[in-house]
N, C-alpha and C positions, 0 to 999 in steps of 0.2 A: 504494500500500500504506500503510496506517495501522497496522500495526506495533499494533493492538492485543489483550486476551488474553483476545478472543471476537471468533470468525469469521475466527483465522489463518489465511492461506496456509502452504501449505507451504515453501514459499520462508522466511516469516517466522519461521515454528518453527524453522528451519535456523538462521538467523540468531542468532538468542535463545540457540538451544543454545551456537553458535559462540561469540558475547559473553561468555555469563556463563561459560563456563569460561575463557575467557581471561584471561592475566594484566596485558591489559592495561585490561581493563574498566572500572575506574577512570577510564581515560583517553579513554573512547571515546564518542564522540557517536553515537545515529541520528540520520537527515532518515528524516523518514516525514509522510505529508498530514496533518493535522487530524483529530482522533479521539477516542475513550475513553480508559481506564487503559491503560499500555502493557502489552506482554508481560513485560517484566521490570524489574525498578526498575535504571534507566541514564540518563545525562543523554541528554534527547531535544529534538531540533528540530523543530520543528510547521510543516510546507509550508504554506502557503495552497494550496487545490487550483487547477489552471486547466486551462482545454479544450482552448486552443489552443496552443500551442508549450511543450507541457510541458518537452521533452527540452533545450530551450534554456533556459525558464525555472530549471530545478532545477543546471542547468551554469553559469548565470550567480549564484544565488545558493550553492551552492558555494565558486566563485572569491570572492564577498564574504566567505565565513564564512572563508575558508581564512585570509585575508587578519587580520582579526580577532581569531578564535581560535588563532592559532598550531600548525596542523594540519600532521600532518607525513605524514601516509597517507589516502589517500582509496581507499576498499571498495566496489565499486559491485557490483550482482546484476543479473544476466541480461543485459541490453541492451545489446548491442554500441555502436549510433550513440550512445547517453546515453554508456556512460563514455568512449567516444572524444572529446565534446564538453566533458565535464567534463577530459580532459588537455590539450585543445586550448584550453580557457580558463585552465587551471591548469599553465603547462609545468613549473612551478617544483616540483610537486610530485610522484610518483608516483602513480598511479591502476592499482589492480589490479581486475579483472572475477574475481567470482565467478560462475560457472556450473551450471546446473540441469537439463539437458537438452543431447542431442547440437546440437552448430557445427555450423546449414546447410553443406551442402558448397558450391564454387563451381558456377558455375550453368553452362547450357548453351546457346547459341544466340544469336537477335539480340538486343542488349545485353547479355551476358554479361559482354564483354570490360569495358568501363564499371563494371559491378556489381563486378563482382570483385575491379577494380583498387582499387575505392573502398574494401570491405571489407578488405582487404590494407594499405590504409593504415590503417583504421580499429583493427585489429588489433595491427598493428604502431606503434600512437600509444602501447597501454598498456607497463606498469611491468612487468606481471605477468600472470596468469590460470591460474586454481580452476579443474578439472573433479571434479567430482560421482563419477568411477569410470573404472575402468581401462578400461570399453567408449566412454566418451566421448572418453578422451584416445588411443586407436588410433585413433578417428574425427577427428581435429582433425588429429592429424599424420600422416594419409594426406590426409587432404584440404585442409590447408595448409600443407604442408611447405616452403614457403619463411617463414612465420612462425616468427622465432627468440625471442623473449620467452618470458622466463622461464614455468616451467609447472609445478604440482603438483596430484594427484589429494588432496581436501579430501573429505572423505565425508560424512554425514547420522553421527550419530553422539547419545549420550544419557550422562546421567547416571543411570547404572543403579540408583543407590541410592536413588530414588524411586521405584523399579518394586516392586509387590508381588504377583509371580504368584501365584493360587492355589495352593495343594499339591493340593486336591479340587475337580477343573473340573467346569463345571456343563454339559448336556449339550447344547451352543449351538454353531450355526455362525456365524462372525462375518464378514462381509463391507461393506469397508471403502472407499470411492474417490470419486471424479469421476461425474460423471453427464456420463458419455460414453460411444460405440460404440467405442472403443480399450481400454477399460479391462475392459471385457467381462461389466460388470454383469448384463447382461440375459441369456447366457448363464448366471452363476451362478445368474441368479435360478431357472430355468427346470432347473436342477441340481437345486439345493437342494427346489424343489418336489418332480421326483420322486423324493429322497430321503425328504423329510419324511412323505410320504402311506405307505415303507414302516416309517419309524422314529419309531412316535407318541408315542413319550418323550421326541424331540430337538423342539427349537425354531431358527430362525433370528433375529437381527440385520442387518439391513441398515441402516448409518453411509454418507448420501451426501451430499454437498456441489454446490451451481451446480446444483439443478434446475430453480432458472429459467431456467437460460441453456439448456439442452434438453431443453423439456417433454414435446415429441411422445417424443423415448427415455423418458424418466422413465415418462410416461404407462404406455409398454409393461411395465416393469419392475411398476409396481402393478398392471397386470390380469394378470400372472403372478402374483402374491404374493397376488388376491384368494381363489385356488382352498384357499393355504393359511393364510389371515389369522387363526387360532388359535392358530398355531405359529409365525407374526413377528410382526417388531415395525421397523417401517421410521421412520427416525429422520434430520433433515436440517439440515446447519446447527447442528452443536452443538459447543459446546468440546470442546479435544481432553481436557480433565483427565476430560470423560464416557466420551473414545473409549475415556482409556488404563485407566478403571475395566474398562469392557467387558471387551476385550482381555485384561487381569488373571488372567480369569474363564471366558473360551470356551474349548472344548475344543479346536475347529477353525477356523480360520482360513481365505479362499483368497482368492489373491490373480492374478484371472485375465485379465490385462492380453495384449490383443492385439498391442499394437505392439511397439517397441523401447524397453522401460526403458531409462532413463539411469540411473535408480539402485533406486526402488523404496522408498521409505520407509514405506507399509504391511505390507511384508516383513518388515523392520526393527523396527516395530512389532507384527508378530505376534511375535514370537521375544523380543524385548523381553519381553512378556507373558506368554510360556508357554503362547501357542495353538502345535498342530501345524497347520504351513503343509502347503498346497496351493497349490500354482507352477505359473507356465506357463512358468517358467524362460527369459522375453526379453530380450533386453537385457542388462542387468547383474541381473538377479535370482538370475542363479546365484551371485556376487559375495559375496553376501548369504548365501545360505544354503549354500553346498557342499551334502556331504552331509546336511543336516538338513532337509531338506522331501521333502513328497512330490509330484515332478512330472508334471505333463499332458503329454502326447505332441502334446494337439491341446487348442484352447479350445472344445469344443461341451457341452452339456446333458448328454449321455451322459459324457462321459469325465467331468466333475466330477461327475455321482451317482456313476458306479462307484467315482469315488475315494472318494469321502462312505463310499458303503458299504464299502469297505475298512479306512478307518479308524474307523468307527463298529463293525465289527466286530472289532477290533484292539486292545486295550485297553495291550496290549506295545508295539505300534508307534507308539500316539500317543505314549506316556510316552516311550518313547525321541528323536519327533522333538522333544516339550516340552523334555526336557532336553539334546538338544543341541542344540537353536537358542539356549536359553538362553544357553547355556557359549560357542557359537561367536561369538555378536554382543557377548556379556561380552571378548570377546577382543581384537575387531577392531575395534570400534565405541563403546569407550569417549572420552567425553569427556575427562579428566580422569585421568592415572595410574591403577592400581591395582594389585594384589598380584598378579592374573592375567595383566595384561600384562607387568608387571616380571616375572613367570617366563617369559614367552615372549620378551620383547623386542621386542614392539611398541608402539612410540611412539602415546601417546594422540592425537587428532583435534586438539583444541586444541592442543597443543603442536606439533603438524606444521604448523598453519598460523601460529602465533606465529614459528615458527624462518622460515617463508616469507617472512612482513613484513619481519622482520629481515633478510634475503637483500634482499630488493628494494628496502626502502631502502637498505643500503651500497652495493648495485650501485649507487643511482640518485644517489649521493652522489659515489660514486667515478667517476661517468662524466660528472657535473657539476661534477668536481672542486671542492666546497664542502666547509667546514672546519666549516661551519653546519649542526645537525640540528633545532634549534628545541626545543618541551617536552617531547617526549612524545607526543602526541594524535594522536587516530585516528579518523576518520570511518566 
């Protein structure tokens, strides 16, 4: 990941979000490979890329900066064996895993026993570990419940005050993901089609990302979208500050993922914006939206026109799902305090994982019994 602010991953906008609301931001270093302008102005370390023994190389030059810069927290995303190698070079320090997606479960059959036991240390090496939502971390401690390290639910999260939903949506479906068979593009596409041939005033957007990594699907998703190439506008690979213009501005949104969301951040980002979502409500997308979306029973062609045409015929029903997705994700999903969650009392995103650090370094202090906490600094 190059951590820069065109052609983010999602992972890396998670990130960015996380940093810059934090209070420790000041203090906090990326590592990211060699790249462009970064995603946010933060002091950044520039990886030399390599092919071969990334996981080792990035764990051994770590352990040198640790050493150097006087780091007192090392943040690592996604990758089990990386941050277990980065604590296994670095004992001296804590290393927490943030997570983006459900914890393989342990495995079943010949070499199991080996796999598992290795994971379980690999687990049990960290300080700490981030799950993404409440549907990840029932999944982590049913299926590793002897892993006792510390553990809190960190969510995708926005600073809302950048967000400028329309008041007057313009009469556009917006469909947003992966160009992949889980994500269930090609069903929306095939939706939205025969929506559009009855509703000739509406138009579609289709935002997909990684078509070259699966052309033959892509392929299929354009000779559906050729019948209605009037009425979309299919768009790939483009900064998110495009998506969130988009998004701003649609009427409708769906968001029609087949598998098990871990968290769902085009959800997030419809409701963000003031499209009325259309869910397939998996994984943790109900999380996300409670009651403010309108969900699929099933992910096929029919069920998202029917929906299409329900709320295209709705004009009550979209406005109500717009402003309460708005208000609910204003809620739960702020980065940053505000006046809506101090009337509720729930703790902003940033501040729930700042108080986390703060927990796993004392713990990691107090079990190393050192009197020594070093600058400050955070990887």
């Amino acid at each position: 990941m190059r951590f820069e602010a065109t052609k983010a991953s999602s992972i890396e906008l998670c990130v960015a979000e996380w940093v810059s609301g934090s209070r420790y931001r000041q203090e906090t270093t990326v590592f990211a490979e060699r790249g462009a302008a970064p995603l946010i102005d933060v002091d950044i370390f520039r990886l030399a890329p390599t092919k071969r023994l990334s996981s080792w190389h990035l764990a051994y030059t770590i352990r040198r900066q640790v050493k150097l810069g006087g780091y007192d927290l090392v943040v690592t995303q996604q990758h089990i064996p990386t941050a277990a190698r980065i604590a296994a070079f670095s004992p001296h320090i804590p290393v927490i895993l943030q997570t983006h997606n459900f914890i393989d479960p342990p495995r079943r059959g010949i070499g199991a026993y080996l796999y598992n036991t290795m994971r379980y240390r690999q687990l049990s090496r960290l300080a700490g570990i981030t799950l993404v939502s409440e549907a990840t971390l029932d999944r982590f401690e049913s299926d590793w419940p002897d892993v006792t390290i510390p553990r809190r639910v960190i969510s995708n999260g926005f600073d809302f005050s950048s967000w400028r939903p329309a008041t007057t949506r313009q009469k556009t479906v917006l469909v947003v993901g992966r160009t992949h068979q889980t994500k269930g593009i090609l069903e929306a596409a095939q939706g939205v089609s025969i929506f559009l041939k009855r509703f000739r005033d509406w138009r579609a957007v289709f935002i997909l990302s990684e078509s070259e990594q699966n052309k033959h699907y892509f392929s299929s998703i354009v000779n559906v979208l050729k019948s209605i190439e009037n009425q979309t506008e299919l768009i790939t690979d483009t900064p998110f500050t495009h998506v969130k213009q988009i998004t701003e501005n649609a009427a409708i949104s769906i968001v029609a993922s087949k598998w098990e969301e871990p968290f769902g951040r085009t959800a997030l980002e419809a409701h963000a914006g003031g499209a009325a979502l259309i869910s397939s409500q998996t994984g943790a997308l109900r999380e996300i939206s409670g009651d403010a979306a309108a969900y699929l029973e099933e992910v096929t062609s029919t069920a998202i026109a029917s929906m299409l045409f329900r709320l295209a015929s709705d004009d009550a029903l979209r406005a109500r799902l717009s402003y309460e997705g708005m208000q609910r994700v204003r809620r739960h999903f702020q980065l940053a305090r505000s006046s809506s969650q101090a009337a509720s009392g729930i703790m902003p995103i940033v501040e729930r994982l700042d108080h986390f650090y703060e927990e796993v370094m004392e713990r990691h202090i107090d079990g190393a019994r050192a009197g020594k906490v070093g600058n400050g600094r955070a990887i």
